[in-house]
C-alpha positions as CSV (number, residue, x, y, z in Angstrom):
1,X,83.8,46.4,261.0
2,X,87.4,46.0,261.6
3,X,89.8,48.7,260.4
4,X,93.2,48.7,258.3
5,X,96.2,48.4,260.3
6,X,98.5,51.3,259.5
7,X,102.1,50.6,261.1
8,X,105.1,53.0,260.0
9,X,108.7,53.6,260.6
10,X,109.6,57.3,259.4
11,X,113.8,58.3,259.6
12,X,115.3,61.4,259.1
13,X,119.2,60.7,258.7
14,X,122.0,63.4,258.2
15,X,124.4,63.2,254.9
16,X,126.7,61.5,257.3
17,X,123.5,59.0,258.0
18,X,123.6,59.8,261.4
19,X,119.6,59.4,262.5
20,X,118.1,62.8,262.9
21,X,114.7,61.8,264.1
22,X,112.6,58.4,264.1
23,X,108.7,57.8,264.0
24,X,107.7,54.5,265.2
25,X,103.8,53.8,264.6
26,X,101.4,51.5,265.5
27,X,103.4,48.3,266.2
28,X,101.2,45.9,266.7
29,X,101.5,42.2,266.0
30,X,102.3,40.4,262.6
31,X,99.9,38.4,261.2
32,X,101.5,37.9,257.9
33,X,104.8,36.4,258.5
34,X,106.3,38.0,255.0
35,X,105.8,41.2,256.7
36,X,108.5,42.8,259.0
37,X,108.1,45.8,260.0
38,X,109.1,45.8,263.0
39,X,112.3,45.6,264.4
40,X,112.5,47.5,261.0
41,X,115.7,47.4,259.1
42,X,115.7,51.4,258.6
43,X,115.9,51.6,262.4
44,X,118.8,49.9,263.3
45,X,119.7,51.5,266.5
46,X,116.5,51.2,268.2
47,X,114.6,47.8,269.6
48,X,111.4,48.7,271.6
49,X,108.8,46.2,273.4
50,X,106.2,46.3,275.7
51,X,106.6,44.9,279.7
52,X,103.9,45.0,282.2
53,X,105.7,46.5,285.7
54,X,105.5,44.1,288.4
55,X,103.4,45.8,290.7
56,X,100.6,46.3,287.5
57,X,99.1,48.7,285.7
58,X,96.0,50.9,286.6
59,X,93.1,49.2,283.8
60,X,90.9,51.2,281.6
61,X,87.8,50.1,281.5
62,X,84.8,51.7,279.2
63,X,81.4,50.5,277.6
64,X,81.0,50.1,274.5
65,X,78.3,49.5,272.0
66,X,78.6,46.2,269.7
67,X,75.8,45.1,268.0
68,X,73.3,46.8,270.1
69,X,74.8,45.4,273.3
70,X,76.9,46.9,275.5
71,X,80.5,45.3,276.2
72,X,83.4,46.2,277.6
73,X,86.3,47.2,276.1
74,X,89.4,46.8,278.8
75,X,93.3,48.0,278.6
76,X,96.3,48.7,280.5
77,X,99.0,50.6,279.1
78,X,102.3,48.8,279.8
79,X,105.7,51.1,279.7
80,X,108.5,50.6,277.1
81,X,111.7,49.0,276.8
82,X,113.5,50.8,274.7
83,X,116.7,49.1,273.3
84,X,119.6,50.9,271.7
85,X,121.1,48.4,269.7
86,X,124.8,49.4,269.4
87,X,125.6,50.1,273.3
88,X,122.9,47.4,274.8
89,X,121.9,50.3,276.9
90,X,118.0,50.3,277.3
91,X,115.9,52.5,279.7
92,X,111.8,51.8,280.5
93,X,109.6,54.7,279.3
94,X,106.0,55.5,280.6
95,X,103.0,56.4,278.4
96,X,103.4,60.7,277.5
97,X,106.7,60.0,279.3
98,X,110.2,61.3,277.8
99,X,113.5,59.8,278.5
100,X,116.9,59.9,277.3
101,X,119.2,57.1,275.8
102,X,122.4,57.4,274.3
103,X,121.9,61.0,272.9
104,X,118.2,60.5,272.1
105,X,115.1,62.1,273.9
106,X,112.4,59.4,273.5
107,X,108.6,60.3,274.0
108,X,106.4,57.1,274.3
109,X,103.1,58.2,272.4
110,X,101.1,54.8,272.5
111,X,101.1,51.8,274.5
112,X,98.1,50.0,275.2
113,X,97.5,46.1,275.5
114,X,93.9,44.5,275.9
115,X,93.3,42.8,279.6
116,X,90.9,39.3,280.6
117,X,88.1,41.7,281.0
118,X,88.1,42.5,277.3
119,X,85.1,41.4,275.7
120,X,86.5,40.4,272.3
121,X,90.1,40.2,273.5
122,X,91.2,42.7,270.8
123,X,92.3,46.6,270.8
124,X,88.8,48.1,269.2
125,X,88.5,46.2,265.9
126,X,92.2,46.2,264.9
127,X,92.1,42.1,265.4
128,X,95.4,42.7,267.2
129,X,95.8,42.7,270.6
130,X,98.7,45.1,271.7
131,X,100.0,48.5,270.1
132,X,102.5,51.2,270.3
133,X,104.7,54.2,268.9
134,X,107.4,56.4,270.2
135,X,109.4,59.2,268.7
136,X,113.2,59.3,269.3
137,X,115.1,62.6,268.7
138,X,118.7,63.6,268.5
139,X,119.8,65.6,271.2
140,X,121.6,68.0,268.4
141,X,119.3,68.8,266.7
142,X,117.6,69.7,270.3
143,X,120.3,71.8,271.3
């Protein structure tokens, strides 16, 4: 069965508006074109994408069982480009890896895109083939 796709952008803002904290979940691909999530209008500081390094990434292969076969279910996990919008400054960010633009700390908490060896070419079920989600913080609110 193939599961609902659940993509969200959370922002926490200060009575100046100033963002606080952002939540970036699941971004995956659009299938419906009425749907814009992401870049998402409540985030307009941030632009994020996924880029394979040059050299690779390490592949994660594992077996699993679809419809009493097994298959194999194959993804890399590319690294980030974060964008911040109103300085053009961007910086790349690893999987679990934290990294600071402007006066955010950003944590990359998902990034996985299906490889060739995939056996239905799709990120378990989801119909999609590429996902991610980060967290940005302000440094203030840090300090």
């Amino acid at each position: 069965g193939s599961y609902p796709i659940y993509k969200k952008v959370y922002t926490i803002r200060d009575k100046k508006g100033e963002l606080i904290l952002a939540l970036v979940y699941g971004i995956t691909e659009e299938k419906k074109a009425n749907l814009e999530i992401w870049p998402s209008k409540y985030l307009p500081e941030f632009n994020a994408k996924q880029v394979m390094p040059e050299e690779g990434c390490a592949e994660n292969v594992k077996l699993v069982e679809s419809g009493g076969e097994f298959v194999s279910e194959a993804t890399v996990s590319p690294y980030l480009e974060v964008f911040h919008n109103n300085s053009e400054e961007k910086v790349d960010i690893m999987l679990y890896e934290t990294k600071v633009l402007k006066n955010y700390s950003i944590y990359v908490s998902e990034s996985k895109k299906v490889t060739e060896k995939d056996y239905d070419g799709f990120l378990s079920s989801s119909q999609r083939s590429w996902r991610f989600s980060f967290f940005a913080v302000s440094k203030k609110i840090l300090e």
